[in-house]
C-alpha positions as CSV (number, residue, x, y, z in Angstrom):
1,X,16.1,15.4,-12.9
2,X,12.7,13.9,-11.3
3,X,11.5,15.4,-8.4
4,X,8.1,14.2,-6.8
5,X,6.4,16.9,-5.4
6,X,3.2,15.4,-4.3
7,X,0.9,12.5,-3.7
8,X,-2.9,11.8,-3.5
9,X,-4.4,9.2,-1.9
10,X,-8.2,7.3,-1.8
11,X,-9.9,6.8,1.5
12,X,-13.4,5.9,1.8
13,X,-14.0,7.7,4.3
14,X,-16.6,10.7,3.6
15,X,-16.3,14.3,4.9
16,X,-14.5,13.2,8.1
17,X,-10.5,14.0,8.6
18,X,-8.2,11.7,8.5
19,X,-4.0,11.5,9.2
20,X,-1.7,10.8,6.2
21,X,1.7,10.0,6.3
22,X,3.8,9.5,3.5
23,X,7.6,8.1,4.0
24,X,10.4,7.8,1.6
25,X,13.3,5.7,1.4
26,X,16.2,6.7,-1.1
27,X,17.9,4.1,-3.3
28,X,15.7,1.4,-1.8
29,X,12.5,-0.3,-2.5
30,X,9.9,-0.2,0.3
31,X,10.4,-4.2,0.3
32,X,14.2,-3.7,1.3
33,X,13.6,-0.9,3.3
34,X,10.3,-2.2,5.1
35,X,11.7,-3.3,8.7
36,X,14.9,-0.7,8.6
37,X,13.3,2.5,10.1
38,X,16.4,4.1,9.4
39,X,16.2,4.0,5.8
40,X,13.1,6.4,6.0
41,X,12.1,9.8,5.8
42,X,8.9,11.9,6.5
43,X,7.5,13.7,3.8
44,X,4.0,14.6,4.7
45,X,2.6,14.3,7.9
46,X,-1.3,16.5,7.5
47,X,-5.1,16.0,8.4
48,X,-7.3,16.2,5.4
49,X,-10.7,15.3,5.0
50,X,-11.7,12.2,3.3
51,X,-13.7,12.8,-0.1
52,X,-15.3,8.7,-0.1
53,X,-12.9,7.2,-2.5
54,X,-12.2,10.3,-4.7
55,X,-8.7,11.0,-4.9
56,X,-7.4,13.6,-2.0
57,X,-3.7,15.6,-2.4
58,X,-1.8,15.5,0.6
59,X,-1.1,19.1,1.1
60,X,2.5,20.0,2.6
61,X,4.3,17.3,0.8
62,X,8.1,17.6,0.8
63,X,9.0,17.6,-3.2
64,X,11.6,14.4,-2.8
65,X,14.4,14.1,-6.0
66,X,14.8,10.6,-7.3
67,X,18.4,10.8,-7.4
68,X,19.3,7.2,-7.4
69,X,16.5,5.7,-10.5
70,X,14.9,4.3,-7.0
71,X,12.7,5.9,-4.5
72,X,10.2,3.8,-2.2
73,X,7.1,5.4,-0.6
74,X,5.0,4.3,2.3
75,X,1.5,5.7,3.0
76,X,-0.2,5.3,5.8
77,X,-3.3,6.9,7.8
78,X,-3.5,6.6,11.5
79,X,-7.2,4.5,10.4
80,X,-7.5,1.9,8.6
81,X,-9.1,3.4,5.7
82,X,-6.7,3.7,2.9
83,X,-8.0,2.4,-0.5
84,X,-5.8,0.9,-3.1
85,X,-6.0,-0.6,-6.3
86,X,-6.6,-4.2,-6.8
87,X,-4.3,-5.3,-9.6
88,X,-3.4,-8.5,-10.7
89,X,0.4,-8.2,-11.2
90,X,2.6,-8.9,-8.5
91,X,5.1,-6.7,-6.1
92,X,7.6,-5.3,-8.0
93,X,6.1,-5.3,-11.5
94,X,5.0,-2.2,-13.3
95,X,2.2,-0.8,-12.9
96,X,2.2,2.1,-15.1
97,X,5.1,4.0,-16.6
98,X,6.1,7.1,-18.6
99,X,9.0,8.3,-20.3
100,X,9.9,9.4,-17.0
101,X,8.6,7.2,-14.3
102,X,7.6,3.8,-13.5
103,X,5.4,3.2,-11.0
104,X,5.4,-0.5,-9.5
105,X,3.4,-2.4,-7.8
106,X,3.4,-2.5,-3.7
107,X,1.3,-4.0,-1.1
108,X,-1.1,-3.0,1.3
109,X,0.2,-4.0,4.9
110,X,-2.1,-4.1,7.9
């Protein structure tokens, strides 16, 4: 049994608060679930402050059980100041794995 039970994120954004959101969709990728609203559930919703690219937990984040082998996650603050990784290996490849886990790649929208 998997269960995620929490996320950090990068902003650069220094010593000020910002929104997080993270989604999940069950059983779906975020490509397949991206424009179906239904397919999604909130699993954090809190203000944190911004550590300038250091990585930042999103506290109160709803553990979420990979029951299917697929689990899609959107993150989003209400600024644009999300940081990602620059990788090049294109949507849907691995990114980094486990015995456990693979994380794959996904895009940045907006």
């Amino acid at each position: 049994k998997l269960v995620i039970t929490g996320m950090d994120i990068h902003t650069d954004v220094l010593h000020r608060e910002v929104t997080a959101e993270i989604w999940t969709a069950e059983g779906i990728s975020y490509t397949d679930a991206m424009f179906d609203l239904a397919q999604w559930r909130l699993v954090a919703n809190h203000t944190l402050t911004g550590q300038g690219g250091d990585p930042v937990s999103v506290p109160n984040f709803l553990a979420t059980e990979v029951r299917s082998g697929i689990q899609g996650f959107y993150v989003t603050l209400k600024m644009p100041d999300l940081r990602y990784t620059i990788t090049n290996k294109q949507v849907g490849e691995v990114f980094a794995k486990n015995d456990d886990v693979e994380i794959r790649v996904g895009a940045g929208v907006g």
